[in-house]
ROZAVEX-200384 format. One record per residue (C-alpha): x negated, y negated, z negated; residue number from 1. Coordinates in Angstrom, 1 decimal, m for minus. Each point is the difference from the previous one (the first is absolute). Layout:
// ROZAVEX-200384
<u X&v Y&w Z&num NUM>
...
// end
This chain:
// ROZAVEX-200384
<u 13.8&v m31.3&w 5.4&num 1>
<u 2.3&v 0.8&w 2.6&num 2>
<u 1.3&v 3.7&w m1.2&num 3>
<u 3.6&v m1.7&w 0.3&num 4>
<u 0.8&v 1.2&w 3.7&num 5>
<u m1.3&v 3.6&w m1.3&num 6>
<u 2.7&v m0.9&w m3.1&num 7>
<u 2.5&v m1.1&w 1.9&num 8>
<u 0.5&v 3.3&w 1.8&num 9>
<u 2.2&v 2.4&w m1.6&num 10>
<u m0.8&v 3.1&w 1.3&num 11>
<u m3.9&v m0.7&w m0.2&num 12>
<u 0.8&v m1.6&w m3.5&num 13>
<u 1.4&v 3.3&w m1.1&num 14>
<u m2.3&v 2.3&w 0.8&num 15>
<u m3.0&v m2.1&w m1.5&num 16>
<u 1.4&v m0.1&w m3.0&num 17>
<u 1.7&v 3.7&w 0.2&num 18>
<u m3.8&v 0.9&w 0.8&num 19>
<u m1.5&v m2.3&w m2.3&num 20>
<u 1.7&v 1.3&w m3.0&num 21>
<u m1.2&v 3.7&w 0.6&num 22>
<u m3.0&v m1.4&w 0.1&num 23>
<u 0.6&v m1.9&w m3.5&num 24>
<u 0.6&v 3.6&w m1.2&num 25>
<u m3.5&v 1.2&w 1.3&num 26>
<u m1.8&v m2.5&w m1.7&num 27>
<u 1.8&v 0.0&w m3.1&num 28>
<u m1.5&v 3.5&w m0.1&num 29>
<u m3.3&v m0.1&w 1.1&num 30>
<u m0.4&v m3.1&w m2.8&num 31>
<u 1.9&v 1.6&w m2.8&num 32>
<u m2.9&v 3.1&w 0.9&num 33>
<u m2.8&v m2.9&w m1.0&num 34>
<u 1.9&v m1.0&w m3.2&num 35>
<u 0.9&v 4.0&w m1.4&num 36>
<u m3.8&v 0.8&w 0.3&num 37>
<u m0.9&v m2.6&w m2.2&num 38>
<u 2.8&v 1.3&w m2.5&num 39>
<u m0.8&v 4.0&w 0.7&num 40>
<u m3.6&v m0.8&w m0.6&num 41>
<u 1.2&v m0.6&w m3.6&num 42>
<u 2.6&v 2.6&w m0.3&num 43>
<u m1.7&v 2.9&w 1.5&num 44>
<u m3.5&v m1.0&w m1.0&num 45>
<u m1.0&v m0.4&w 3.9&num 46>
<u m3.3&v m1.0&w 1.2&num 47>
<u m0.9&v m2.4&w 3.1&num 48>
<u m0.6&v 3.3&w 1.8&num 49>
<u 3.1&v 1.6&w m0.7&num 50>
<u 2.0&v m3.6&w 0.1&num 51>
<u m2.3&v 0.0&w 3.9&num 52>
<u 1.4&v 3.4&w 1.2&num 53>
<u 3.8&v m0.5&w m1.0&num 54>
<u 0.0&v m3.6&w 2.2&num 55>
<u m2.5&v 2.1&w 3.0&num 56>
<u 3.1&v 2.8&w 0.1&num 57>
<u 2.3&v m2.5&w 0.4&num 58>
<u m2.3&v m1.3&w 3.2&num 59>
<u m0.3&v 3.8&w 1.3&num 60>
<u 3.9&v m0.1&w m0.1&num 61>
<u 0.3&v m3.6&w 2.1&num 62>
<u m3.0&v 1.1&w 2.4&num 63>
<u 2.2&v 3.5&w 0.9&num 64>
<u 3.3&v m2.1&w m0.1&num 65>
<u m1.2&v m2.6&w 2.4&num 66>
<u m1.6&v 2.4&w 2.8&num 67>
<u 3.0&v 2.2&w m0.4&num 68>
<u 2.8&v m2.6&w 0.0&num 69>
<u m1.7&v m1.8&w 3.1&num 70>
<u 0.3&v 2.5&w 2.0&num 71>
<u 3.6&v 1.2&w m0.6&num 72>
<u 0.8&v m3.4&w 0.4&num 73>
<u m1.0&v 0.2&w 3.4&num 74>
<u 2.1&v 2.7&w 0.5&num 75>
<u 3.1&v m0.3&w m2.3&num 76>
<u 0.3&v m3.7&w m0.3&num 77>
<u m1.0&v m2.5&w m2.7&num 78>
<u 3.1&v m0.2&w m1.4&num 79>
<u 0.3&v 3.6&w m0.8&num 80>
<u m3.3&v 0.2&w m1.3&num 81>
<u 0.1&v m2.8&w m2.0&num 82>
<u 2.9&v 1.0&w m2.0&num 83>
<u m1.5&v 3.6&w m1.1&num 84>
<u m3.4&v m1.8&w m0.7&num 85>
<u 1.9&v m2.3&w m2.2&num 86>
<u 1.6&v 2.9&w m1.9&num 87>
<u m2.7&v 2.5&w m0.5&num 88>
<u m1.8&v m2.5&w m1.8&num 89>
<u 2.9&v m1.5&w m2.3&num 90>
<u 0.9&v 3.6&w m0.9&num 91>
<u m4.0&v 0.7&w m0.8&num 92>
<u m0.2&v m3.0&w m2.2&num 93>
<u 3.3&v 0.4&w m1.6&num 94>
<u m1.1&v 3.8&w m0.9&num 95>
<u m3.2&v m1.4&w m1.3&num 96>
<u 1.7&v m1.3&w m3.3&num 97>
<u 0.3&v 3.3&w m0.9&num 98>
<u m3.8&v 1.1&w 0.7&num 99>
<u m1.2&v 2.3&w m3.2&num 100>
<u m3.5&v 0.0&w 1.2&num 101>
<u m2.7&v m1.6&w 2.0&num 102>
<u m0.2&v 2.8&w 2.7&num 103>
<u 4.0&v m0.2&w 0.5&num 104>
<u 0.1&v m3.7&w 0.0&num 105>
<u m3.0&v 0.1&w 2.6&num 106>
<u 2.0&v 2.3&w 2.5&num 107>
<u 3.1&v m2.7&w m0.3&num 108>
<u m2.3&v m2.5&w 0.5&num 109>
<u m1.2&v 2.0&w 3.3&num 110>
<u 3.5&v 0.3&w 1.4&num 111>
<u 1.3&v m3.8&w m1.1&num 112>
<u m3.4&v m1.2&w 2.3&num 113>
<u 1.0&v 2.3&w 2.5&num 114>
<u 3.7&v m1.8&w 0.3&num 115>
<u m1.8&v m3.8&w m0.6&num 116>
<u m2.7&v 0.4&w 2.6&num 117>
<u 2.6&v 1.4&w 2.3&num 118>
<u 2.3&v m3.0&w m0.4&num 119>
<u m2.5&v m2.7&w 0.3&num 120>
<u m0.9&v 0.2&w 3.6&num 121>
<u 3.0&v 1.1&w 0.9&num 122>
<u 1.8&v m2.6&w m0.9&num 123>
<u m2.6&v m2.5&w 1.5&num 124>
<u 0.4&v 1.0&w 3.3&num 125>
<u 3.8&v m0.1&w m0.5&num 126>
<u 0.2&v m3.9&w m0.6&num 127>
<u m2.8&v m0.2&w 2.7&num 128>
<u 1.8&v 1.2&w 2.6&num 129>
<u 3.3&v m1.3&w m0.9&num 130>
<u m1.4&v m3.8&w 0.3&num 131>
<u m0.5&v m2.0&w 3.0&num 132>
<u m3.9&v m0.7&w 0.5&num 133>
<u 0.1&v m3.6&w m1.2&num 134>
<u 0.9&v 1.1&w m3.6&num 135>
<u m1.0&v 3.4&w 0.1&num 136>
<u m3.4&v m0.4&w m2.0&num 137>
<u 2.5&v m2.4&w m2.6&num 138>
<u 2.2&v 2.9&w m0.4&num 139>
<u m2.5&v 2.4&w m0.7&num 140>
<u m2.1&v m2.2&w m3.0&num 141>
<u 3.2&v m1.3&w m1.1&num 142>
<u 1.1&v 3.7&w m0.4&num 143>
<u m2.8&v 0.6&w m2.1&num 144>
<u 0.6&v m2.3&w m1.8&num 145>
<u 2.3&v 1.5&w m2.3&num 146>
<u m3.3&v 2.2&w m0.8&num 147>
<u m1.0&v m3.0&w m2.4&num 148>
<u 3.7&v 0.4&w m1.3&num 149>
<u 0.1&v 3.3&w m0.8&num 150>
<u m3.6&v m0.2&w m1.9&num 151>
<u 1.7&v m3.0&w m2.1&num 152>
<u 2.9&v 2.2&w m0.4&num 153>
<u m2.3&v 2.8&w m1.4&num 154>
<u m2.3&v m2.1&w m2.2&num 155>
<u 3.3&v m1.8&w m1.3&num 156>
<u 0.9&v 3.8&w m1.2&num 157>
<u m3.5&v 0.9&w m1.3&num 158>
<u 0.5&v m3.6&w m1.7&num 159>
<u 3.4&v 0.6&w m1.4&num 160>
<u 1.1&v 3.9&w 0.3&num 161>
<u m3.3&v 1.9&w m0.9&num 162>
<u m1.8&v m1.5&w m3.3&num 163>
<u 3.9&v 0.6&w m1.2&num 164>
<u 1.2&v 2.6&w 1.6&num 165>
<u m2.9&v 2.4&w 1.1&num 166>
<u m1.2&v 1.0&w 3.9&num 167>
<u 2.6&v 2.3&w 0.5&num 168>
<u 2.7&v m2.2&w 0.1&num 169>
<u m2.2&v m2.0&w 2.6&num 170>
<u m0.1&v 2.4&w 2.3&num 171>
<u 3.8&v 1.4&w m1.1&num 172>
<u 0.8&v m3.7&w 2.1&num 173>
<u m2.3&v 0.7&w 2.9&num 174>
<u 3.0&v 2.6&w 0.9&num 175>
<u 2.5&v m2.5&w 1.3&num 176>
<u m0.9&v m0.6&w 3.5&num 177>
<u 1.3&v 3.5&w 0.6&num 178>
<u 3.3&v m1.6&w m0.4&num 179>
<u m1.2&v m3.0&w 2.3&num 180>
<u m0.7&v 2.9&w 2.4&num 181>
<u 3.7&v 0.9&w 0.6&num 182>
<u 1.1&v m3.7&w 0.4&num 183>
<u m2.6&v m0.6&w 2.7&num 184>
<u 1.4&v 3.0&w 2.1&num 185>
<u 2.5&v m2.4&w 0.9&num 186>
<u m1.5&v m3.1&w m0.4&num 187>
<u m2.9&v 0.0&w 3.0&num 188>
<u m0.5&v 1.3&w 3.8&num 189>
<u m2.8&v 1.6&w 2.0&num 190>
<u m2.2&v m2.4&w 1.3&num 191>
<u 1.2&v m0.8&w 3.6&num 192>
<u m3.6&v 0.6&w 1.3&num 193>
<u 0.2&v 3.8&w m1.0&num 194>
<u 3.7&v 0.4&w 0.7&num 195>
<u m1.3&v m0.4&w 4.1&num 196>
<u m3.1&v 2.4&w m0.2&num 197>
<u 2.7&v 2.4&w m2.0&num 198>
<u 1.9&v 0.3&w 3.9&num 199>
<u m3.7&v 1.1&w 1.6&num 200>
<u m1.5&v 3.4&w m0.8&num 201>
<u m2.4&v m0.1&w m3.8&num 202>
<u m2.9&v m0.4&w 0.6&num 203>
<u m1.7&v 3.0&w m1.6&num 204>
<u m2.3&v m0.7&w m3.6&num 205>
<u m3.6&v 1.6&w 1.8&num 206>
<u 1.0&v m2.8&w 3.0&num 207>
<u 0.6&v m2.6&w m3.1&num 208>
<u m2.7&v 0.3&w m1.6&num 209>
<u m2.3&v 0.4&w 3.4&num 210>
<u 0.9&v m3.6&w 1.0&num 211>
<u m0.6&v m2.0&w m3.2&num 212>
<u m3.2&v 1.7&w 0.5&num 213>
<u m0.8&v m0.6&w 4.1&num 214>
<u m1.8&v m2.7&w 1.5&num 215>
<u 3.0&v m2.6&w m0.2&num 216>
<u 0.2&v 0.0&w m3.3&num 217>
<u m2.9&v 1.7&w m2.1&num 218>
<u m1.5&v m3.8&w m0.2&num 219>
<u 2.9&v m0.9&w m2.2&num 220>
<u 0.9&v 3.5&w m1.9&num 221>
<u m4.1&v m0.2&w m1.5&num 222>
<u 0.6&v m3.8&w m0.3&num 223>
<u 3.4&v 0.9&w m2.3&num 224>
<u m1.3&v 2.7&w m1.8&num 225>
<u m3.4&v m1.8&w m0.8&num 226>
<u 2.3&v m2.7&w m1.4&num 227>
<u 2.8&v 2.3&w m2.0&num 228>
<u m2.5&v 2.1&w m1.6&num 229>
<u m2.1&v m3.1&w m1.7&num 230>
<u 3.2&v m2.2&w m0.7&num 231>
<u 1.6&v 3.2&w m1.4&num 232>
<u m3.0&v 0.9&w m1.9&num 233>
<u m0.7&v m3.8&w m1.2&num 234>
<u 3.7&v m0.1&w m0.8&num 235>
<u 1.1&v 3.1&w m2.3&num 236>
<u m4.1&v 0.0&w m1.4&num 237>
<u 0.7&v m3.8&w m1.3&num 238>
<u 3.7&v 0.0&w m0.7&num 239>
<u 0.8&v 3.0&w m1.8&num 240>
<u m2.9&v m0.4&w m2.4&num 241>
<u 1.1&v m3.6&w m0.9&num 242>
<u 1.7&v 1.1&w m3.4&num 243>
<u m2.5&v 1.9&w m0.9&num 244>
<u m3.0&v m2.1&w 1.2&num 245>
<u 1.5&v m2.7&w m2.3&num 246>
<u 0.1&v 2.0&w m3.1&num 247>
<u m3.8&v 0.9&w 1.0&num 248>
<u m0.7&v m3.6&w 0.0&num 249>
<u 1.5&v m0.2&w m3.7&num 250>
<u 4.1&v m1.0&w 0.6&num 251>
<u 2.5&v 1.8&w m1.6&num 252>
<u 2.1&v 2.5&w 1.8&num 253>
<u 3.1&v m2.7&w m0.1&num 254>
<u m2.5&v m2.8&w 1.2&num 255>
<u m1.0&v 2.1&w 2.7&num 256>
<u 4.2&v 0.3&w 1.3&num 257>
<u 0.3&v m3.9&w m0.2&num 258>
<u m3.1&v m0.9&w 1.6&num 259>
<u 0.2&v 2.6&w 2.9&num 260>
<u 3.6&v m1.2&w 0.3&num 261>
<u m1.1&v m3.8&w 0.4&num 262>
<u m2.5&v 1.5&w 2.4&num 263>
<u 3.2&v 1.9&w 1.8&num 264>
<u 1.8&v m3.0&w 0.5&num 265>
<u m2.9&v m1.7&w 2.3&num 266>
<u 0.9&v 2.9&w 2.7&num 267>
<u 2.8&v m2.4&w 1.1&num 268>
<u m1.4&v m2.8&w 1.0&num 269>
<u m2.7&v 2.2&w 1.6&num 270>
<u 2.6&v 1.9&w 2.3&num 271>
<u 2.1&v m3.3&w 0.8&num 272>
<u m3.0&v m1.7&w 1.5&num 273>
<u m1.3&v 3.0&w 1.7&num 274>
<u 3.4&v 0.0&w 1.3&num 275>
<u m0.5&v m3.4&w 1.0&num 276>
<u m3.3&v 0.2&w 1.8&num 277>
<u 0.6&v 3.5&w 1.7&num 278>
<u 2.3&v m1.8&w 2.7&num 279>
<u m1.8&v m3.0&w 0.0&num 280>
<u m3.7&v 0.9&w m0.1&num 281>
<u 0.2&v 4.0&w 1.1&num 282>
<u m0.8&v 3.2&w m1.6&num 283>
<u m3.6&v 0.1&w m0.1&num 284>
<u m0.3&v m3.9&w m1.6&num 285>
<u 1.9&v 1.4&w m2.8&num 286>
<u m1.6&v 3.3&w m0.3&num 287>
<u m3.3&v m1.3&w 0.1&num 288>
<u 0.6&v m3.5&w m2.0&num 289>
<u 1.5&v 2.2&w m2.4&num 290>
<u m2.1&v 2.8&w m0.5&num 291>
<u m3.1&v m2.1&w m0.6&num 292>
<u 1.9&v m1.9&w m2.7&num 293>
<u 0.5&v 3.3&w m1.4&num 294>
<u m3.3&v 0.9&w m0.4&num 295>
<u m1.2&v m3.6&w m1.6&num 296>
<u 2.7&v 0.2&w m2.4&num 297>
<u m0.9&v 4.1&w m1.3&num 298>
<u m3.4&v m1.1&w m0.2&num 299>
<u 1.2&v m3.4&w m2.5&num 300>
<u 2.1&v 2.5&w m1.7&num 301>
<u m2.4&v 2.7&w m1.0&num 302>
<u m2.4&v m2.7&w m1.1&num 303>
<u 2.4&v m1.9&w m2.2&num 304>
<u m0.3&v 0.1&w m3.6&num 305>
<u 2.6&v m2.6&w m1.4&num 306>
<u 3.5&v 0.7&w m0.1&num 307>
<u 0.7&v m3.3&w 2.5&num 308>
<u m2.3&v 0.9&w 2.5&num 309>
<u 1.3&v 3.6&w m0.1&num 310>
<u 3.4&v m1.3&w 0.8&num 311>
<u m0.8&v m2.5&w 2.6&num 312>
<u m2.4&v 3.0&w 1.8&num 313>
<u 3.3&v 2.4&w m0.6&num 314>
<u 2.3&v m2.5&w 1.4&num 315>
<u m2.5&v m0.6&w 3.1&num 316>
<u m0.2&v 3.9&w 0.4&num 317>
<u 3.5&v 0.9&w 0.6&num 318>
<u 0.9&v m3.0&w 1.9&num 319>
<u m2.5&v 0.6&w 3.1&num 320>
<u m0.1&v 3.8&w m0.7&num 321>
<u 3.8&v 0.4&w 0.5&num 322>
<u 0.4&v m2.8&w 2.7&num 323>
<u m2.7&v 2.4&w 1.7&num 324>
<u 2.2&v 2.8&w m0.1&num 325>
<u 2.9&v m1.6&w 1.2&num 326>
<u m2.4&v m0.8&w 3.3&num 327>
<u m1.0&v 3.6&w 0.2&num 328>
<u 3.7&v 1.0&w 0.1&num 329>
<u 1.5&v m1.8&w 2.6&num 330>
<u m3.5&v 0.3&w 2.0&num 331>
<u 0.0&v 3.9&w m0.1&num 332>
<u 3.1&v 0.7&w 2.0&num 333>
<u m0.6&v m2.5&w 2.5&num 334>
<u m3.5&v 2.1&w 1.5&num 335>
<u 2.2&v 2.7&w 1.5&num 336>
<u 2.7&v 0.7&w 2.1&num 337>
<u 3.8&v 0.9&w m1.3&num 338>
<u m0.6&v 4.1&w 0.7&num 339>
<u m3.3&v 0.2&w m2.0&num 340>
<u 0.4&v m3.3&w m2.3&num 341>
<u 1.3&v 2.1&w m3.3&num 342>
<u m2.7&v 2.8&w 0.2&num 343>
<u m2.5&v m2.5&w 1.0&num 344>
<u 0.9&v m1.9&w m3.2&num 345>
<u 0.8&v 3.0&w m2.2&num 346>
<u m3.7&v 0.9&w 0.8&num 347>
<u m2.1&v m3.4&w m0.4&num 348>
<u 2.3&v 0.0&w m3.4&num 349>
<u m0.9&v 3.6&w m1.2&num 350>
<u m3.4&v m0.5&w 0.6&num 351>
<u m0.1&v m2.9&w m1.8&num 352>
<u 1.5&v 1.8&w m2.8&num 353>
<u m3.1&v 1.9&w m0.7&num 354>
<u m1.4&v m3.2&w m1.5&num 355>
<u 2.8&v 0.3&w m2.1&num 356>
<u m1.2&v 3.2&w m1.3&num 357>
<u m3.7&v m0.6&w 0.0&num 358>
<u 0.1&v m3.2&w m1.3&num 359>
<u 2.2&v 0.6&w m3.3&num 360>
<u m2.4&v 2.6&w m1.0&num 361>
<u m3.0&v m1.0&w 0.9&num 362>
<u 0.8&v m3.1&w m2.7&num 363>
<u 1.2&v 2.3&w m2.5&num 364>
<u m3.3&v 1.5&w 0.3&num 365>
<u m2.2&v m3.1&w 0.0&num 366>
<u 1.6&v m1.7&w m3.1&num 367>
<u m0.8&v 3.9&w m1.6&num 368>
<u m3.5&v m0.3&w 0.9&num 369>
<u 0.2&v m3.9&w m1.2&num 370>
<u m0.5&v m2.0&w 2.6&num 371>
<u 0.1&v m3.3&w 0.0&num 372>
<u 3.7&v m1.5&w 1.4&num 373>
<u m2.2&v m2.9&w 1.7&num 374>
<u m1.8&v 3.0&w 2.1&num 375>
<u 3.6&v 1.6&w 0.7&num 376>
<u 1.8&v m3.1&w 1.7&num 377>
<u m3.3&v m0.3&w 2.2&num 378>
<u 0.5&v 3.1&w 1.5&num 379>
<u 3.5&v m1.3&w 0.7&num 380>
<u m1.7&v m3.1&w 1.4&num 381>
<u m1.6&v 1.7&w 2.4&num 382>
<u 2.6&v 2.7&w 1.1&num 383>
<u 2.3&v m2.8&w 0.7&num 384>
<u m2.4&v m1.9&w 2.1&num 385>
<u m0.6&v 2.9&w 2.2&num 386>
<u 3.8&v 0.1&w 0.7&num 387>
<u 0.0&v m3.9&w 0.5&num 388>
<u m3.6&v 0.6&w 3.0&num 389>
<u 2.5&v 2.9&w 1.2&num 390>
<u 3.0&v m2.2&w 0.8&num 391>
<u m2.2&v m2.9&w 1.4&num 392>
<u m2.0&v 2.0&w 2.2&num 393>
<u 2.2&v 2.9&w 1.5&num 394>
<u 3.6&v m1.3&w m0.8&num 395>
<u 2.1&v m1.5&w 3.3&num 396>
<u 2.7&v m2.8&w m1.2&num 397>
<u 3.8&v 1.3&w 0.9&num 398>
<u 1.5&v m3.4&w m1.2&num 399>
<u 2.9&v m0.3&w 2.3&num 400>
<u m0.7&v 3.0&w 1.8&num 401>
<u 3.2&v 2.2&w 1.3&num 402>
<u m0.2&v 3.2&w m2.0&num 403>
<u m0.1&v 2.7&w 3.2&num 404>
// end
C-alpha cells in the first residue's frame, strides 16, 4: 500500500495526524453517546423513544454545525474554523458529566454536535487540499481513519470506565481535546489552496451557495446529498443502536461492549483498503463496491440469530460501511472548486445529517412498537442501495484530478 511517500513528508505527515487526532476526539464522542444510552436507559428508566430523541438532538446539532462551519470556512479559513469546532464540542461533552437531567443533558448534547459536525468537514477539506492529487483521496480515508480509533477508544471506556465508574466520568474524558485545541494553534497551517483565494475579494455566501446549486454543478450537489443523507441515515440508525440491539437480542449489557468492540476493530482494515483502492481503482469503484456490501451485510445481520453469525454480519457491517465513508470523504471536496469547496461540503454534510436525526428516532420508535429487528436492517438495505444507484449513475470520478 504505497501511503509511504504520503508518510514520508513531514509537513503533510503532520497535519494528517494533527487532523486525524481531532478527529479521534470526535468519534470518541459520538461512540461514547451509543454506549451512555444503553447505561442511561437503566439509570434514568429511559425508553427507546426517549433513548431515540437524546442521539436525534445530537444529529440537529451536527446538521446546524456542518452548514454553519462550511460556510465560514470559506470565508475565515479551515484552520480557524477547525480549532473553535474542535472546542465547542470538547467543552459541551466535558459539561455533560455534570448533566442533572435529561432536558439539560439534551441541550449539551445539541451544542457538543454543533462543534463535531462543524469539525468533520472542515477538517476533510483541510487534508484535501493540502495533498497533491495522486494521494489526495489516500489522505482523506486515511484521515478517517482514526474515526475507527476513536470508536475503539470509546468502547474501550464504556468497556473499562463506565460499568465501574458510571457515564459521567465518560463524558468527564470527552473534555480533553479542548486542551488538544491549544496545541494545534501552533501545530498546523491554512491550506495553501485557500491562503491564494484569501488575496482575491470573498466571494459573498448568497454567490456560494448559488453555484453549488447552477448548472455546473447541481448534477453532483443532488448526487452528494442523495448519497450523505442515506449513508448518514444507514450509519447512526445501525451503529448507535448496536448496544442496545444486542441486549434486545438477549446479551448482557457487558457482552454487548465486547462484542460491538470486536465489531469496532473491523473499521481498520475497512479504511486501509478503501485507502488502497481509492488511488488505484477511483472514487466511485469504492463508493459503489462498498456501499452494496453494506447493504448485503445489514440485511445478514438483522437476520442473524446465533451469536457467530451476529459477529461475523457485525464485523462485515463496519468494515464496508466505514471504508464507504472514507470514499465519501475524500470524494466530496473534490466536486467543487477551492472558493465554494467548504460550503459545498458543509452542505451535502448537513443535509446528510438529517438522517442522523430521523433515523435514530425513527428506530427508537419501531423497536417501541415491536418490530421485528430483521424488518429494521431492511430498511437500511434499501436506503444504502439508493445511495450506492446514486453514485453509479450521476457521480463523475475526480481520481487524479487537479482540485481547481
Amino acid at each position: 500500500m504505497n501511503n509511504m511517500s504520503l508518510l514520508h513528508n513531514p509537513k503533510r505527515r503532520k497535519l494528517l495526524f494533527s487532523a486525524g487526532l481531532s478527529w479521534m476526539f470526535d468519534a470518541m464522542d459520538v461512540g461514547m453517546i451509543s454506549f451512555v444510552v444503553a447505561a442511561l436507559a437503566k439509570e434514568w428508566g429511559l425508553g427507546p423513544e426517549r433513548i431515540g430523541y437524546l442521539t436525534s438532538i445530537n444529529s440537529i446539532g451536527m446538521a446546524v454545525g456542518a452548514a454553519a462551519a462550511g460556510i465560514l470556512a470559506d470565508r475565515f479559513g479551515r484552520k480557524s474554523v477547525l480549532l473553535w469546532t474542535l472546542l465547542i464540542f470538547s467543552l459541551a461533552s466535558g459539561l455533560s458529566a455534570f448533566a442533572a437531567g435529561y432536558a439539560m443533558l439534551c441541550v449539551l448534547r445539541f451544542i457538543a454536535g454543533f462543534g463535531l459536525g462543524g469539525e468533520l468537514p472542515v477538517a476533510s477539506t483541510l487534508v484535501s487540499e493540502s495533498m497533491p492529487a495522486k494521494e489526495r483521496g489516500r489522505a482523506v480515508v486515511l484521515l478517517e481513519s482514526f474515526w475507527a480509533v476513536g470508536w475503539i477508544l470509546s468502547a474501550l471506556i464504556a468497556y473499562f470506565v463506565i460499568p465501574d465508574y458510571g457515564w459521567r466520568v465518560a463524558f468527564a474524558i470527552g473534555a480533553v481535546p479542548a486542551l488538544y485545541a491549544l496545541y494545534l494553534r501552533r501545530a498546523i497551517d491554512d491550506s495553501p489552496r485557500f491562503a491564494e483565494i484569501q488575496k482575491k475579494a470573498p466571494v459573498p455566501l448568497r454567490s456560494r451557495i448559488a453555484t453549488v446549486w447552477s448548472g455546473e454543478y447541481r448534477r453532483s450537489t443532488i448526487m452528494l446529498w442523495i448519497l450523505w443523507f442515506t449513508v448518514v441515515f444507514s450509519y447512526y440508525g445501525m451503529f448507535l443502536w448496536l448496544p442496545t440491539v444486542m441486549v434486545i437480542k438477549g446479551f448482557s449489557l457487558v457482552k454487548s461492549f465486547e462484542y460491538v468492540l470486536i465489531m469496532t476493530l473491523a473499521q481498520l482494515p475497512g479504511y486501509f483498503t478503501a485507502a488502497y483502492f481509492i488511488e488505484k481503482f477511483g472514487r466511485k469503484f469504492v463508493l459503489v463496491i462498498y456501499l452494496l456490501l453494506t447493504a448485503a451485510s445489514a440485511a445478514w445481520f438483522g437476520n442473524s440469530n446465533t451469536e457467530g453469525m451476529l459477529m461475523a454480519a457485525g464485523i462485515c457491517l463496519s468494515f464496508f460501511n466505514l471504508g464507504a465513508w472514507g470514499g465519501m470523504y475524500a470524494y466530496t471536496p473534490e466536486l467543487y472548486p477551492t472558493a465554494i469547496r467548504s460550503t459545498g461540503a458543509g452542505l451535502a454534510t448537513s443535509f446528510g445529517r438529517i438522517g442522523g436525526i430521523i433515523a435514530p428516532t425513527l428506530v427508537g420508535v419501531m423497536v417501541g412498537n415491536a418490530v421485528g429487528i430483521g424488518t429494521i436492517f431492511m430498511l437500511f438495505f434499501v436506503t444504502i442501495i439508493i445511495g450506492a444507484l446514486a453514485v453509479l449513475f450521476l457521480g463523475k470520478e475526480t481520481k487524479g484530478l487537479e482540485l481547481s
